[in-house]
Each structure stands twice: as structure tokens, then as C-alpha cells.
py3Dmol code that shows the C-alpha trace and the ligand (Angstrom):
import py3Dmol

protein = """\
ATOM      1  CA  UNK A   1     -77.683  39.304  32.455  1.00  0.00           C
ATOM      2  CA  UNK A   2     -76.975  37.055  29.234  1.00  0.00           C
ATOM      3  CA  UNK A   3     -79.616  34.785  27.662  1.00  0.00           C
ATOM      4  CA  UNK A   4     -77.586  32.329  27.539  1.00  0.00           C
ATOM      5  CA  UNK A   5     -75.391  30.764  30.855  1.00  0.00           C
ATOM      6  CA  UNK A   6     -72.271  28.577  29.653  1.00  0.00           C
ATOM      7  CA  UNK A   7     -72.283  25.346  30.831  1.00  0.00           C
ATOM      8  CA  UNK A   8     -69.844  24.696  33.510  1.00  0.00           C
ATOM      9  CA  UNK A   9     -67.826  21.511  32.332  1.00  0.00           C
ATOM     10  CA  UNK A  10     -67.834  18.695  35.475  1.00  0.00           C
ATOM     11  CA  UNK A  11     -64.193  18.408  37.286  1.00  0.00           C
ATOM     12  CA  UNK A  12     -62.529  15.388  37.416  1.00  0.00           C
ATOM     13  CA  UNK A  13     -62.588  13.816  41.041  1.00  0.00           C
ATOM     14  CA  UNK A  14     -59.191  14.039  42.939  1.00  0.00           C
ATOM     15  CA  UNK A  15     -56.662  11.531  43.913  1.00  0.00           C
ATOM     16  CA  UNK A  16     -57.185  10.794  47.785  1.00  0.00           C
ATOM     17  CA  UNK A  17     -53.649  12.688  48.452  1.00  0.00           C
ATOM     18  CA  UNK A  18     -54.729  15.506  46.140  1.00  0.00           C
ATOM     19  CA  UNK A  19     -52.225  14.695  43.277  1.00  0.00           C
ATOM     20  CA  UNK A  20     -53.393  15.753  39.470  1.00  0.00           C
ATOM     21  CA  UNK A  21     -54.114  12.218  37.911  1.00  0.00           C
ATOM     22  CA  UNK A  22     -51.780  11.044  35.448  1.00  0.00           C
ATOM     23  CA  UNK A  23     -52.402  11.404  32.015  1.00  0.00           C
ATOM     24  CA  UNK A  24     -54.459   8.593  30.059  1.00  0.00           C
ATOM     25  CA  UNK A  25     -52.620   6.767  27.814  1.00  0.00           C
ATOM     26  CA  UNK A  26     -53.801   6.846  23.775  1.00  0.00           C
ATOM     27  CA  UNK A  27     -57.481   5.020  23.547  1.00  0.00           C
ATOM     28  CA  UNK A  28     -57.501   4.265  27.796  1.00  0.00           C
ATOM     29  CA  UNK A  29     -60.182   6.547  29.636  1.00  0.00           C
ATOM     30  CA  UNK A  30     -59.662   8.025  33.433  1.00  0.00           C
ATOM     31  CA  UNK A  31     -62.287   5.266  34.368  1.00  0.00           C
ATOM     32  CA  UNK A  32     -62.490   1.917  33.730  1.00  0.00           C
ATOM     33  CA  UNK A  33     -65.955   0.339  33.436  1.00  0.00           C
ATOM     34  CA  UNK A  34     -65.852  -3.737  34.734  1.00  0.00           C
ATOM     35  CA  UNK A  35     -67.761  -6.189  32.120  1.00  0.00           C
ATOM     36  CA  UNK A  36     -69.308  -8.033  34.721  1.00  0.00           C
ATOM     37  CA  UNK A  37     -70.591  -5.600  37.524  1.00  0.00           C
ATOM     38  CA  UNK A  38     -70.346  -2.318  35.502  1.00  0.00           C
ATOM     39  CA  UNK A  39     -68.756  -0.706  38.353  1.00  0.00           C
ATOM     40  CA  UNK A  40     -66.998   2.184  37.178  1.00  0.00           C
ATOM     41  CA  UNK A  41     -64.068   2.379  39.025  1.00  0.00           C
ATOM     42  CA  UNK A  42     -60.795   5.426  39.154  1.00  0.00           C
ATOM     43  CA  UNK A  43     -58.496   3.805  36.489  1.00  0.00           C
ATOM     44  CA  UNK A  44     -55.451   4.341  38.527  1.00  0.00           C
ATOM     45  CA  UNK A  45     -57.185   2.860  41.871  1.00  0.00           C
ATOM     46  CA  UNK A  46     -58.225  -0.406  39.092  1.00  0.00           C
ATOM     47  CA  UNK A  47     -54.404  -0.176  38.527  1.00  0.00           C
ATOM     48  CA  UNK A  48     -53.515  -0.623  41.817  1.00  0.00           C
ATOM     49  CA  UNK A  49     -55.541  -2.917  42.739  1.00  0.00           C
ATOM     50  CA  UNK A  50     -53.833  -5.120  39.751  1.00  0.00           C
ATOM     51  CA  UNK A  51     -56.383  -4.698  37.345  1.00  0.00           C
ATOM     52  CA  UNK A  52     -59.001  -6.732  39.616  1.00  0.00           C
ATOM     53  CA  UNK A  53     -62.476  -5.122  40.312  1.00  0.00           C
ATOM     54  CA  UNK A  54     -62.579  -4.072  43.826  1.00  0.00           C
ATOM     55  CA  UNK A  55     -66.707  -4.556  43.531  1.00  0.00           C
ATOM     56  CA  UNK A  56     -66.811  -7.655  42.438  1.00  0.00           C
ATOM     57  CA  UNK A  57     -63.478  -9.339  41.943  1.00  0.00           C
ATOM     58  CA  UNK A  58     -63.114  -9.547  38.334  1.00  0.00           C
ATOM     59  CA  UNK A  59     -59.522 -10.355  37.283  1.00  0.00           C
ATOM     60  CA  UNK A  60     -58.579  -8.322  33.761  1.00  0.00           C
ATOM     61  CA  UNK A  61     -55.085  -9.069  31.854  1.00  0.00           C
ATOM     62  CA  UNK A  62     -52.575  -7.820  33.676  1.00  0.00           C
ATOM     63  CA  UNK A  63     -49.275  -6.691  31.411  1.00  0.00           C
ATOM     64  CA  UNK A  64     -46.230  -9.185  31.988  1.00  0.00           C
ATOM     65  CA  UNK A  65     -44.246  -6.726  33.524  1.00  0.00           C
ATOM     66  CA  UNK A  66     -46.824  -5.653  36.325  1.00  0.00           C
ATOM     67  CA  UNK A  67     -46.998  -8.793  37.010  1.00  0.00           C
ATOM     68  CA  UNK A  68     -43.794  -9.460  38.107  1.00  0.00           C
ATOM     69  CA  UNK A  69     -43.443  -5.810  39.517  1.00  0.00           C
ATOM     70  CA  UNK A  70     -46.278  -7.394  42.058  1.00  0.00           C
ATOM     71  CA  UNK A  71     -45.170 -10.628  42.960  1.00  0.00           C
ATOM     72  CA  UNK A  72     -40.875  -9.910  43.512  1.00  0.00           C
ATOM     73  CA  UNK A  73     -39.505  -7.892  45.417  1.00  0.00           C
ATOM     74  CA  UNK A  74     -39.113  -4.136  44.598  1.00  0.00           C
ATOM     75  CA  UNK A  75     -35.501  -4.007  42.314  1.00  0.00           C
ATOM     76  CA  UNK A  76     -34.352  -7.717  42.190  1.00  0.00           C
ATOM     77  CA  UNK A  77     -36.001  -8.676  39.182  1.00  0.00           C
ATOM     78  CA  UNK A  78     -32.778  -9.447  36.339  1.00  0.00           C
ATOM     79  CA  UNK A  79     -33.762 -10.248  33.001  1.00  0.00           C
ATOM     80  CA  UNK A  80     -32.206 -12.904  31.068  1.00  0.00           C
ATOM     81  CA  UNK A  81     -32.548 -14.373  27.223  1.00  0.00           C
ATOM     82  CA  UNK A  82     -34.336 -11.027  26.604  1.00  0.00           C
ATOM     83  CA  UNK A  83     -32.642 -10.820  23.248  1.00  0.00           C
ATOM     84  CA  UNK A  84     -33.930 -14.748  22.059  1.00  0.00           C
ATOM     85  CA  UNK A  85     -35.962 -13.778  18.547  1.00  0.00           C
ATOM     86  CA  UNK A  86     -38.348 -15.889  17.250  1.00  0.00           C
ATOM     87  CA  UNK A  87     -37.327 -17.612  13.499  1.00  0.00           C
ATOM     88  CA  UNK A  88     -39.522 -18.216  10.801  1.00  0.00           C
ATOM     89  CA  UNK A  89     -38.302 -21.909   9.995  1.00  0.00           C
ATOM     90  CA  UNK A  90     -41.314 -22.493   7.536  1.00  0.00           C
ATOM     91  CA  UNK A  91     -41.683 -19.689   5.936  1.00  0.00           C
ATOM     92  CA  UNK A  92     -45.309 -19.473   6.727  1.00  0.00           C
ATOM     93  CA  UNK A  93     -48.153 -17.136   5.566  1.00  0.00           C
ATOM     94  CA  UNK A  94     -51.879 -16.828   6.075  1.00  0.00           C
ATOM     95  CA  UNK A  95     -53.672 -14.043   5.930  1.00  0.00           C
ATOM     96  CA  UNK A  96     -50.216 -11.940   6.713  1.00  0.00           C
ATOM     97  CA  UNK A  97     -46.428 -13.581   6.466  1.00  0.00           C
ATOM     98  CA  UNK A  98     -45.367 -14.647   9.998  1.00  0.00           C
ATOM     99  CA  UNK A  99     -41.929 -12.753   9.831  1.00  0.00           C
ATOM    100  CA  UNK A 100     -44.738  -9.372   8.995  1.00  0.00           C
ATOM    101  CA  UNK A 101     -46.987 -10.325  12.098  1.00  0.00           C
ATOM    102  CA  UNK A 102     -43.832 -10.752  14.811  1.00  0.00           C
ATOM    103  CA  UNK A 103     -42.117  -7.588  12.605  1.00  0.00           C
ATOM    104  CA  UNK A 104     -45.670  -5.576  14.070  1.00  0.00           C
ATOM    105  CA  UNK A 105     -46.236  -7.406  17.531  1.00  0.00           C
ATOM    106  CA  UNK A 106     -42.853  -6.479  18.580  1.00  0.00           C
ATOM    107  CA  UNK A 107     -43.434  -2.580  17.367  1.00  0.00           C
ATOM    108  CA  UNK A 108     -46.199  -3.029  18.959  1.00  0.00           C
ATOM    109  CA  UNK A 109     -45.095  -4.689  22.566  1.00  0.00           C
ATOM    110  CA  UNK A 110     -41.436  -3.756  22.619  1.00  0.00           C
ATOM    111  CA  UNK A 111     -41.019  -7.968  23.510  1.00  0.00           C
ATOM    112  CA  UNK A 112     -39.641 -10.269  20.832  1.00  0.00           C
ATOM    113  CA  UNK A 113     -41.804 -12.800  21.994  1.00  0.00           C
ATOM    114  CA  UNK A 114     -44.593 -14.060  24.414  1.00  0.00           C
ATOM    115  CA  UNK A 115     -42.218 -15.043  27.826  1.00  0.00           C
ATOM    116  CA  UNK A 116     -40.288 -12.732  29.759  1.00  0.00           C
ATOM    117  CA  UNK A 117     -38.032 -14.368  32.467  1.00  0.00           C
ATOM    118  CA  UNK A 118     -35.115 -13.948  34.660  1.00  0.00           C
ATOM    119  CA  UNK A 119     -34.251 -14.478  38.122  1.00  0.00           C
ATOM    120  CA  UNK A 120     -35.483 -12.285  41.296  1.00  0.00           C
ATOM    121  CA  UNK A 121     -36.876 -12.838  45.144  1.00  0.00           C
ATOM    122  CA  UNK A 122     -39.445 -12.955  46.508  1.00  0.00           C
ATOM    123  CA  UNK A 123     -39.707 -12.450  50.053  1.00  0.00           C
ATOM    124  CA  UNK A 124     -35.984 -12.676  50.412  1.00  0.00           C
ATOM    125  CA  UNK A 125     -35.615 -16.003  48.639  1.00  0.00           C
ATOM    126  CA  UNK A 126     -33.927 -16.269  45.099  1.00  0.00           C
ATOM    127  CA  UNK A 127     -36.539 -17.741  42.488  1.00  0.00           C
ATOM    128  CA  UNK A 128     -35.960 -18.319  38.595  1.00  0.00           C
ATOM    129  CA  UNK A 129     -39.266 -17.737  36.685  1.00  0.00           C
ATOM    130  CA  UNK A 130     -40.654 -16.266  33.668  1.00  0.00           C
ATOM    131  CA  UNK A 131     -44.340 -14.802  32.382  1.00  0.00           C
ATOM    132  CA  UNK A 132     -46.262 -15.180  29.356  1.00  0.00           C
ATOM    133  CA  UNK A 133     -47.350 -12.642  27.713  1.00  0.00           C
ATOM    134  CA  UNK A 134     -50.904 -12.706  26.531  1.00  0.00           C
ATOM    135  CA  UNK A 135     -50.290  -9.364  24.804  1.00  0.00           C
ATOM    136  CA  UNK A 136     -47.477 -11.146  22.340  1.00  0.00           C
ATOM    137  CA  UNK A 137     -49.616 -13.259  19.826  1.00  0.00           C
ATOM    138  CA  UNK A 138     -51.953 -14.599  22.618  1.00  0.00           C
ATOM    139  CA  UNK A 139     -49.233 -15.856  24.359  1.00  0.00           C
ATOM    140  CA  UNK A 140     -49.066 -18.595  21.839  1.00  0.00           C
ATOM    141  CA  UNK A 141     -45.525 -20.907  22.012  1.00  0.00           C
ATOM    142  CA  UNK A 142     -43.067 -20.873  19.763  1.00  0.00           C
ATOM    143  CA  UNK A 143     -39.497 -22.107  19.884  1.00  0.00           C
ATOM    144  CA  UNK A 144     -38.430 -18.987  21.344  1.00  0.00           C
ATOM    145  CA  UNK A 145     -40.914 -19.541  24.205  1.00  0.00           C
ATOM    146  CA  UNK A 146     -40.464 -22.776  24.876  1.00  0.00           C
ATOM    147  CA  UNK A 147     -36.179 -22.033  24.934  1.00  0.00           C
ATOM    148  CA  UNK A 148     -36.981 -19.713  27.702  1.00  0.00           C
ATOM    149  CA  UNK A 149     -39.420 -22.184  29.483  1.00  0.00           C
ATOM    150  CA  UNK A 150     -36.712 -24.754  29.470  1.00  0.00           C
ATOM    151  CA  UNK A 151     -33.658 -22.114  30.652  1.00  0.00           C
ATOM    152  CA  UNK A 152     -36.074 -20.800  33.619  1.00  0.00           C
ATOM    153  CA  UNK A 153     -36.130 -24.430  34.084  1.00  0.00           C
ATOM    154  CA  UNK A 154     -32.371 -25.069  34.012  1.00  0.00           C
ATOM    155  CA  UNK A 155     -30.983 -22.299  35.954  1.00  0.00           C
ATOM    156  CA  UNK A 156     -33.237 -22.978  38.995  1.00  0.00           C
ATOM    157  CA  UNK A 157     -31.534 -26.583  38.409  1.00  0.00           C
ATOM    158  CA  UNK A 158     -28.234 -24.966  38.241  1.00  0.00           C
ATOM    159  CA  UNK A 159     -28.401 -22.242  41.010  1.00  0.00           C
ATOM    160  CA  UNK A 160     -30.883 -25.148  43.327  1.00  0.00           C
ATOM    161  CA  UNK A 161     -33.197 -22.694  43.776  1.00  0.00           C
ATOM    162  CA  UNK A 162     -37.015 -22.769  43.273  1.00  0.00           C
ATOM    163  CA  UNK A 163     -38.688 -22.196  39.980  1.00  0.00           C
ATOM    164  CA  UNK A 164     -42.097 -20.178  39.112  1.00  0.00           C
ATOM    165  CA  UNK A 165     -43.920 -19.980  35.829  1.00  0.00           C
ATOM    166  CA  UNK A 166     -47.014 -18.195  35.496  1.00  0.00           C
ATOM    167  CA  UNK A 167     -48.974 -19.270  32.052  1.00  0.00           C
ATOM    168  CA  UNK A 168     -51.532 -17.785  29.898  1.00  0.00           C
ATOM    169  CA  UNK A 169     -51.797 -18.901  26.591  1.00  0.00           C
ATOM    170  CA  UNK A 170     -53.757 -20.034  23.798  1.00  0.00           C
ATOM    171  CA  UNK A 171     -51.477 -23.044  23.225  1.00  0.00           C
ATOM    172  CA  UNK A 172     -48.335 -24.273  20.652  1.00  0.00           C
ATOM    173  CA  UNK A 173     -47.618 -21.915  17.734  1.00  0.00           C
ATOM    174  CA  UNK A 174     -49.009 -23.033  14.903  1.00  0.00           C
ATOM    175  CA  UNK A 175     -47.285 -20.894  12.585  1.00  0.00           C
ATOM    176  CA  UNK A 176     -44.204 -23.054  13.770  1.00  0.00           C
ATOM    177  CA  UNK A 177     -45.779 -26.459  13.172  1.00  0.00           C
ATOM    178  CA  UNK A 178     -43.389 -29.524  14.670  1.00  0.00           C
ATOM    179  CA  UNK A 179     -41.113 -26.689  16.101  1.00  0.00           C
ATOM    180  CA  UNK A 180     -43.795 -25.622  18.488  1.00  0.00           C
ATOM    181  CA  UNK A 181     -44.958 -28.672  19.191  1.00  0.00           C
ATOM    182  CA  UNK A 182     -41.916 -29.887  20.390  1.00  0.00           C
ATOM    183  CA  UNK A 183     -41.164 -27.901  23.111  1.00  0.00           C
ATOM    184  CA  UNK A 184     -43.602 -29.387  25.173  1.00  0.00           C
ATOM    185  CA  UNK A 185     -41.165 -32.357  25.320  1.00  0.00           C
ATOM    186  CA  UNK A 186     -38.012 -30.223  25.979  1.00  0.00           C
ATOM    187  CA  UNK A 187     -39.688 -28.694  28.727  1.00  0.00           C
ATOM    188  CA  UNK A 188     -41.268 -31.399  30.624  1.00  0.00           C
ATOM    189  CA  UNK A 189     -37.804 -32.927  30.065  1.00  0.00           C
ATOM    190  CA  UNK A 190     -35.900 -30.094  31.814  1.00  0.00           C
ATOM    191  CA  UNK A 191     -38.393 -30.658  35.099  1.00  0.00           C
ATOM    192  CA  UNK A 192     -37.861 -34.009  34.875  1.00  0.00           C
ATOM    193  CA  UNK A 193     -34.291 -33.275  35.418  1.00  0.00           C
ATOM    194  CA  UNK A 194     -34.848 -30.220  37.974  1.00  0.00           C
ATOM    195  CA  UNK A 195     -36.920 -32.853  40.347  1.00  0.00           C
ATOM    196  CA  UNK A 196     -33.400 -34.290  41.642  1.00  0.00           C
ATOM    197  CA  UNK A 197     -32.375 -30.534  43.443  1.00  0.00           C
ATOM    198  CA  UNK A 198     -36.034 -31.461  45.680  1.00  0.00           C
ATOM    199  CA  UNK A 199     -36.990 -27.387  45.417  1.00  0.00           C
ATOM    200  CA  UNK A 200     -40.251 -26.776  44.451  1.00  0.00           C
ATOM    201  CA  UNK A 201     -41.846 -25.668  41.120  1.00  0.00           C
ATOM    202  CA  UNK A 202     -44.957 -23.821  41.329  1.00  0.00           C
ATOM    203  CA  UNK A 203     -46.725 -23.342  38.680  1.00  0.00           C
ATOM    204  CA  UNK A 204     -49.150 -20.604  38.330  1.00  0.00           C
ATOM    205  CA  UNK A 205     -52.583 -20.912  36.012  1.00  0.00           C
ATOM    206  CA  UNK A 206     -53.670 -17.658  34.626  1.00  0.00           C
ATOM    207  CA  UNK A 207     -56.737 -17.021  32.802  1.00  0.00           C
ATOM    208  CA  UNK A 208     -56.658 -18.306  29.926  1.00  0.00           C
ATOM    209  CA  UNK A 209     -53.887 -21.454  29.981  1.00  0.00           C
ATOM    210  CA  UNK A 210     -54.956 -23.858  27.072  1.00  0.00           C
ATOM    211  CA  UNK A 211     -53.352 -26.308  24.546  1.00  0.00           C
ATOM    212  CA  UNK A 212     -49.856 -27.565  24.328  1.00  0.00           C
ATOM    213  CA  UNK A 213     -48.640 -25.234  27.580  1.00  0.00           C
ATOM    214  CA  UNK A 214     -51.534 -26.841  29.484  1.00  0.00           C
ATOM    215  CA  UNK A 215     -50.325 -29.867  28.147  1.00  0.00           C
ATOM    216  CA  UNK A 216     -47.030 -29.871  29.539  1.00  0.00           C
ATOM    217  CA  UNK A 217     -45.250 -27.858  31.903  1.00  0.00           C
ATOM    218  CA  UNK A 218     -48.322 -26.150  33.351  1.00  0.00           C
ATOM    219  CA  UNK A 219     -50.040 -29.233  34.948  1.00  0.00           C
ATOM    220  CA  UNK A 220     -46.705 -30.829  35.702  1.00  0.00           C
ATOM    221  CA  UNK A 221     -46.193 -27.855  38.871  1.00  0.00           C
ATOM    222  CA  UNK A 222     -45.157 -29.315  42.399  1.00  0.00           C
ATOM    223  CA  UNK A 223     -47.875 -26.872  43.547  1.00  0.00           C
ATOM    224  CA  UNK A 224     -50.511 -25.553  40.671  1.00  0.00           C
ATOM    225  CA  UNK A 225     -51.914 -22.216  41.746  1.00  0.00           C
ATOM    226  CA  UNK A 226     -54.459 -20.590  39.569  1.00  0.00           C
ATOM    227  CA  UNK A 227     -56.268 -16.978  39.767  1.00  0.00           C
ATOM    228  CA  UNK A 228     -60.497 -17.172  39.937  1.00  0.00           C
ATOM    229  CA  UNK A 229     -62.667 -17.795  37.227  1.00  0.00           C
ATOM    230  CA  UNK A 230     -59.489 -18.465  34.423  1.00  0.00           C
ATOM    231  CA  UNK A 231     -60.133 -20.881  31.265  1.00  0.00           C
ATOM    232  CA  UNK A 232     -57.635 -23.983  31.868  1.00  0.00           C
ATOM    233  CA  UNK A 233     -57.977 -26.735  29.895  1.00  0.00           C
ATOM    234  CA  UNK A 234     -56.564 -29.001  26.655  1.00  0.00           C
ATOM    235  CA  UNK A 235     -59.124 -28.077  23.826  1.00  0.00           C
ATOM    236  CA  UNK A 236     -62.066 -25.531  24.311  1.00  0.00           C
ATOM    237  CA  UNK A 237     -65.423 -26.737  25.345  1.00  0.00           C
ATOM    238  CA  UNK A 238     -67.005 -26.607  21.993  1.00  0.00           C
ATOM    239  CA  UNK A 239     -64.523 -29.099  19.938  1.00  0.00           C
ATOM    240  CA  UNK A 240     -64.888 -31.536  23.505  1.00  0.00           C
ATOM    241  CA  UNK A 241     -68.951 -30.954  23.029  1.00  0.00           C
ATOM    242  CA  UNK A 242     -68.531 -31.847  19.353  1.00  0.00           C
ATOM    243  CA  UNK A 243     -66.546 -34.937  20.097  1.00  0.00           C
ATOM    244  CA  UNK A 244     -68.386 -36.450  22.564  1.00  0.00           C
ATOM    245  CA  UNK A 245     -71.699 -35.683  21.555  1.00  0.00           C
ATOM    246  CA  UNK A 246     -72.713 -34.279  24.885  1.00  0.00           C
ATOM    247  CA  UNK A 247     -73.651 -31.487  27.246  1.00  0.00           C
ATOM    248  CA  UNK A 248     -70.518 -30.027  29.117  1.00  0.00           C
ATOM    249  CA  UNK A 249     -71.668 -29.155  33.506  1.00  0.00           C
ATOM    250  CA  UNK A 250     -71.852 -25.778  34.332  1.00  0.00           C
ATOM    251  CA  UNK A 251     -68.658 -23.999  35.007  1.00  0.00           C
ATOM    252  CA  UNK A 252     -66.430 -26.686  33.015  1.00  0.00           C
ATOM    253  CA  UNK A 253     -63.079 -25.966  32.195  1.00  0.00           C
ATOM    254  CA  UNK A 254     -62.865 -22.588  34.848  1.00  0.00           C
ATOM    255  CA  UNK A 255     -60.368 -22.526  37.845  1.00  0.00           C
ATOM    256  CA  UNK A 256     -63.422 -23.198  40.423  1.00  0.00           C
ATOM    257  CA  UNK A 257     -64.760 -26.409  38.781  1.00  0.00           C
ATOM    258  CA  UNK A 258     -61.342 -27.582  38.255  1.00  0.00           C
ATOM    259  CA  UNK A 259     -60.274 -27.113  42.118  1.00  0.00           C
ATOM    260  CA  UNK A 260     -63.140 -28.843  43.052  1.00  0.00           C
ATOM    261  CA  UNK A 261     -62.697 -31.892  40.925  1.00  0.00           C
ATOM    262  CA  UNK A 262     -58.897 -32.090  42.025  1.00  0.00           C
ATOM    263  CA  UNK A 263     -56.829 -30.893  38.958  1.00  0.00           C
ATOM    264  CA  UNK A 264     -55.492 -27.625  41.144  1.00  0.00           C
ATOM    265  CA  UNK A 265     -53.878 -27.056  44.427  1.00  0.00           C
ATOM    266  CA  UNK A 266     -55.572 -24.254  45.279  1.00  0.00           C
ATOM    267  CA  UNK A 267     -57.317 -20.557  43.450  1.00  0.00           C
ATOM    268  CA  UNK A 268     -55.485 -17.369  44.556  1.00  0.00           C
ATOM    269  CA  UNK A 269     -56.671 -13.711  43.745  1.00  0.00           C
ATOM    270  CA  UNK A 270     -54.151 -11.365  42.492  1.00  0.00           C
ATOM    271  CA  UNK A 271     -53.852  -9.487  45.304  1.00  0.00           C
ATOM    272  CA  UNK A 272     -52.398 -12.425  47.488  1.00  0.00           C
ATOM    273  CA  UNK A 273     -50.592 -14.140  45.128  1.00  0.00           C
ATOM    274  CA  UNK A 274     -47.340 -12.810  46.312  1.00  0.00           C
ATOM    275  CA  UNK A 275     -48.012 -13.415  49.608  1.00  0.00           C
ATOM    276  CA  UNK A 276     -48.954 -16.995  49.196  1.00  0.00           C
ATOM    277  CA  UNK A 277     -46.092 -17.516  46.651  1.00  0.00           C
ATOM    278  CA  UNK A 278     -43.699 -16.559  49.420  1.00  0.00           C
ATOM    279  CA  UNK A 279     -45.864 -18.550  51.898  1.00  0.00           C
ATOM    280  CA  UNK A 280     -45.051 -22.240  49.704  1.00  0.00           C
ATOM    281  CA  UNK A 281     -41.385 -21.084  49.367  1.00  0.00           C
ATOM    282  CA  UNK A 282     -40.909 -20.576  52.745  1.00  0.00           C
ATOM    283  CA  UNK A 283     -42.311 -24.162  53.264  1.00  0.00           C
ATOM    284  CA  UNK A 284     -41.279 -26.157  50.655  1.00  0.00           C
ATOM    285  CA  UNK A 285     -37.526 -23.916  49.337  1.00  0.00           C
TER     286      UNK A 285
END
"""
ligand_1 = """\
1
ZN
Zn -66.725 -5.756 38.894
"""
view = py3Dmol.view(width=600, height=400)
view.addModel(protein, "pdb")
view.setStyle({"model": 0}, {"cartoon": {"style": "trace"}})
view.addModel(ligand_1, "xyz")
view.setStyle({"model": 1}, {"stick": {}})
view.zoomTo()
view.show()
């Protein structure tokens, strides 16, 4: 009999249908622990479920491609103006040179900038759209971006078919100055244009949609569909506090609030989004 027992290590739970679990990627745990009710939940259930606490509901960034794995249908997605590469028309620097900081995002993401789009179905019926991608430079926009924004645009005006863009974004791309800023005049301009084929264009609010994207072609959506709880607004709720010298209500600024006071159609967890996507198609395609 030794002195000493070893300690047995604890096994990691099983999969429900027995499999090994996947291996973590670099700096990701097997579990994922939710900021708001600390539930510590199976990473690859969490991933499932789209990244949305199945405790409490809480809806983490989901990675642009997931989320149009979960609202198409399985194979139809095609990508288009994938190889559209941001310039650097200024020359511009801060704390790192803007040609360095794309030079590492894209290393980093594999995208050459924050939108990915194309054309797929959903439910059976053909839809252009495109995705931000939060991941890309906070989803900021850029000429690049708001090119894409506008071609989503145009080729559901071309092909008559309906058009979806899901935002989340900081705002215009300031390392772009008047180049940024000016897409959110192409792009209203290319819905103005897609209202004569009468199909709708939803757009879809994710958390957080702010500045010049909010300013344009976000709120300008036939139908505007946003997930719970997201930031949507102009400027952030401290530069409004500063400016008007006063107290913002409780909640300001966040899908719920917003629905209430009118600005939205209506707030739609991850989980049905595809469903209810399909749903307005179906009504209004
Ligand atoms: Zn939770």
C-alpha cells in the first residue's frame, strides 16, 4: 500500500451520441462560461445553439460565415466580389499605417474586408445579401464595404429578387475619411433604385449597428428585424448625454426600447431568424 494515492484526473463529459469532442481551437476552452448568467455551458452545444445561451438567452458574436451557414439553405450560398480589397487612398497612419492594420486583419480573418455577400435561398427562394463582419476592423465601412453593400443591392435589382443585409458595425471608416463617408449615399441610392422591382428588403439589426451604416441602409429596410438586447443607434449614449445635457431612460439605444418606441419591425432570436426570414419572403417575395 503506497503513502501516497495519485490523483485520478476528472474525464471530460461525453457528447450525447458518444462521439470524442472535437478539439479546442488555440486560446477557446471545451466550455464556454456566459457573461451574464455564468452558465457554463458544452462549447460545442453553445455552438449549436448559434452562440446564444440556452439559460438565459444571451446572444454572443457569431462569425460571418455561421451566420449565413444558419439562415440559407445547406449548399446554395455563392460568393461574389470576394476578391474587392480595400485601398489606402490617404495614406493614413495612427498608431499603426492603415495598409499594416488591413495587411494583419486579413492574416488574421482570411477576409479582405468587413462584408461577405453573394447570392443563396432561403427556403427555396433566391435572395441576394451580404454580412458584416464584426471580426474585420469592427465591422467598420470602408469603400470596399460599401461597393459590396451597393452590388448586393444591384443584383437583387437585376435578378428581381429580394435582398437581405444583416449589419453590425461600429460605423464609416475613418481611416478613409470622405471615401467612407460617402457610401452611405451610394447605397441608399441603389435602394432607392431597387424600390421599382416591389421585392422586399429586409434588413437585419445585429448587435452592435451604429454610425454611418445605421445611418443609411440599415434603417432604410422594407422590414427591420433586429436580434435581443443589440446596441442600434447614430452616436453612443455618452456623446448624446454630453450634448444634451441630460439623463438618457433605461434601456436607450437597445433593440427592446427601440421596438417599443417604433424604430423596428420586430426582435428575433437567432435561433428563428431563418425561419422568420423565410416567413416575410414568402409574404412579401
Ligand atoms: Zn446565459
Amino acid at each position: 500500500m503506497p503513502w501516497f494515492s495519485k490523483k485520478v484526473k476528472p474525464k471530460s463529459p461525453r457528447l450525447d451520441n458518444g462521439a470524442a469532442p472535437a478539439p479546442a481551437a488555440e486560446g477557446e476552452g471545451l466550455w464556454n462560461k456566459c457573461d451574464d448568467c455564468g452558465e457554463i455551458v458544452y462549447r460545442q452545444e453553445w455552438e449549436r445553439n448559434w452562440n446564444v445561451c440556452p439559460s438565459c438567452g444571451r446572444h454572443d458574436p457569431l462569425p460571418v460565415r455561421r451566420r449565413l451557414e444558419m439562415v440559407l439553405d445547406p449548399g446554395s450560398f455563392q460568393e461574389l466580389d470576394a476578391d474587392l480589397a480595400p485601398q489606402d487612398p490617404l495614406g493614413f497612419s495612427d498608431q499603426k499605417r492603415y495598409r499594416d492594420r488591413l495587411k494583419g486583419t486579413y492574416k488574421k480573418t482570411g477576409l479582405r474586408d468587413a462584408f461577405v455577400s453573394g447570392v443563396g435561398a432561403i427556403d427555396g427562394r433566391p435572395v441576394s445579401l451580404g454580412c458584416f463582419a464584426f471580426e474585420f476592423m469592427g465591422g467598420s465601412m470602408g469603400s470596399v464595404v460599401g461597393e459590396k453593400v451597393a452590388r448586393v443591392i444591384d443584383r437583387a435589382f437585376e435578378r428581381r429578387i429580394a435582398c437581405i443585409v444583416f449589419s453590425s458595425t461600429g460605423g464609416a471608416r475613418m481611416q478613409e475619411g470622405i471615401f467612407s463617408l460617402m457610401q452611405m449615399a451610394k447605397t441608399s441610392a441603389a435602394l432607392n433604385r431597387f424600390r421599382s422591382v416591389r421585392k422586399p428588403y429586409v434588413s437585419v439589426m445585429l448587435h452592435p449597428t451604429t454610425g454611418g451604416v445605421a445611418a443609411s441602409f440599415a434603417w432604410l429596410g422594407d422590414v427591420i428585424i433586429a436580434e435581443p438586447k443589440a446596441l442600434i443607434g447614430f452616436a453612443g449614449p455618452r456623446v448624446i448625454e454630453q450634448t444634451i445635457r441630460e439623463k438618457l431612460p433605461e434601456g436607450f439605444q437597445r433593440s427592446e426600447f427601440l421596438l417599443e418606441h417604433g424604430m423596428i419591425d420586430a426582435i428575433v432570436p437567432r435561433p428563428e431568424m431563418r425561419d422568420r426570414l423565410a416567413q416575410i419572403l414568402g409574404l412579401l417575395g
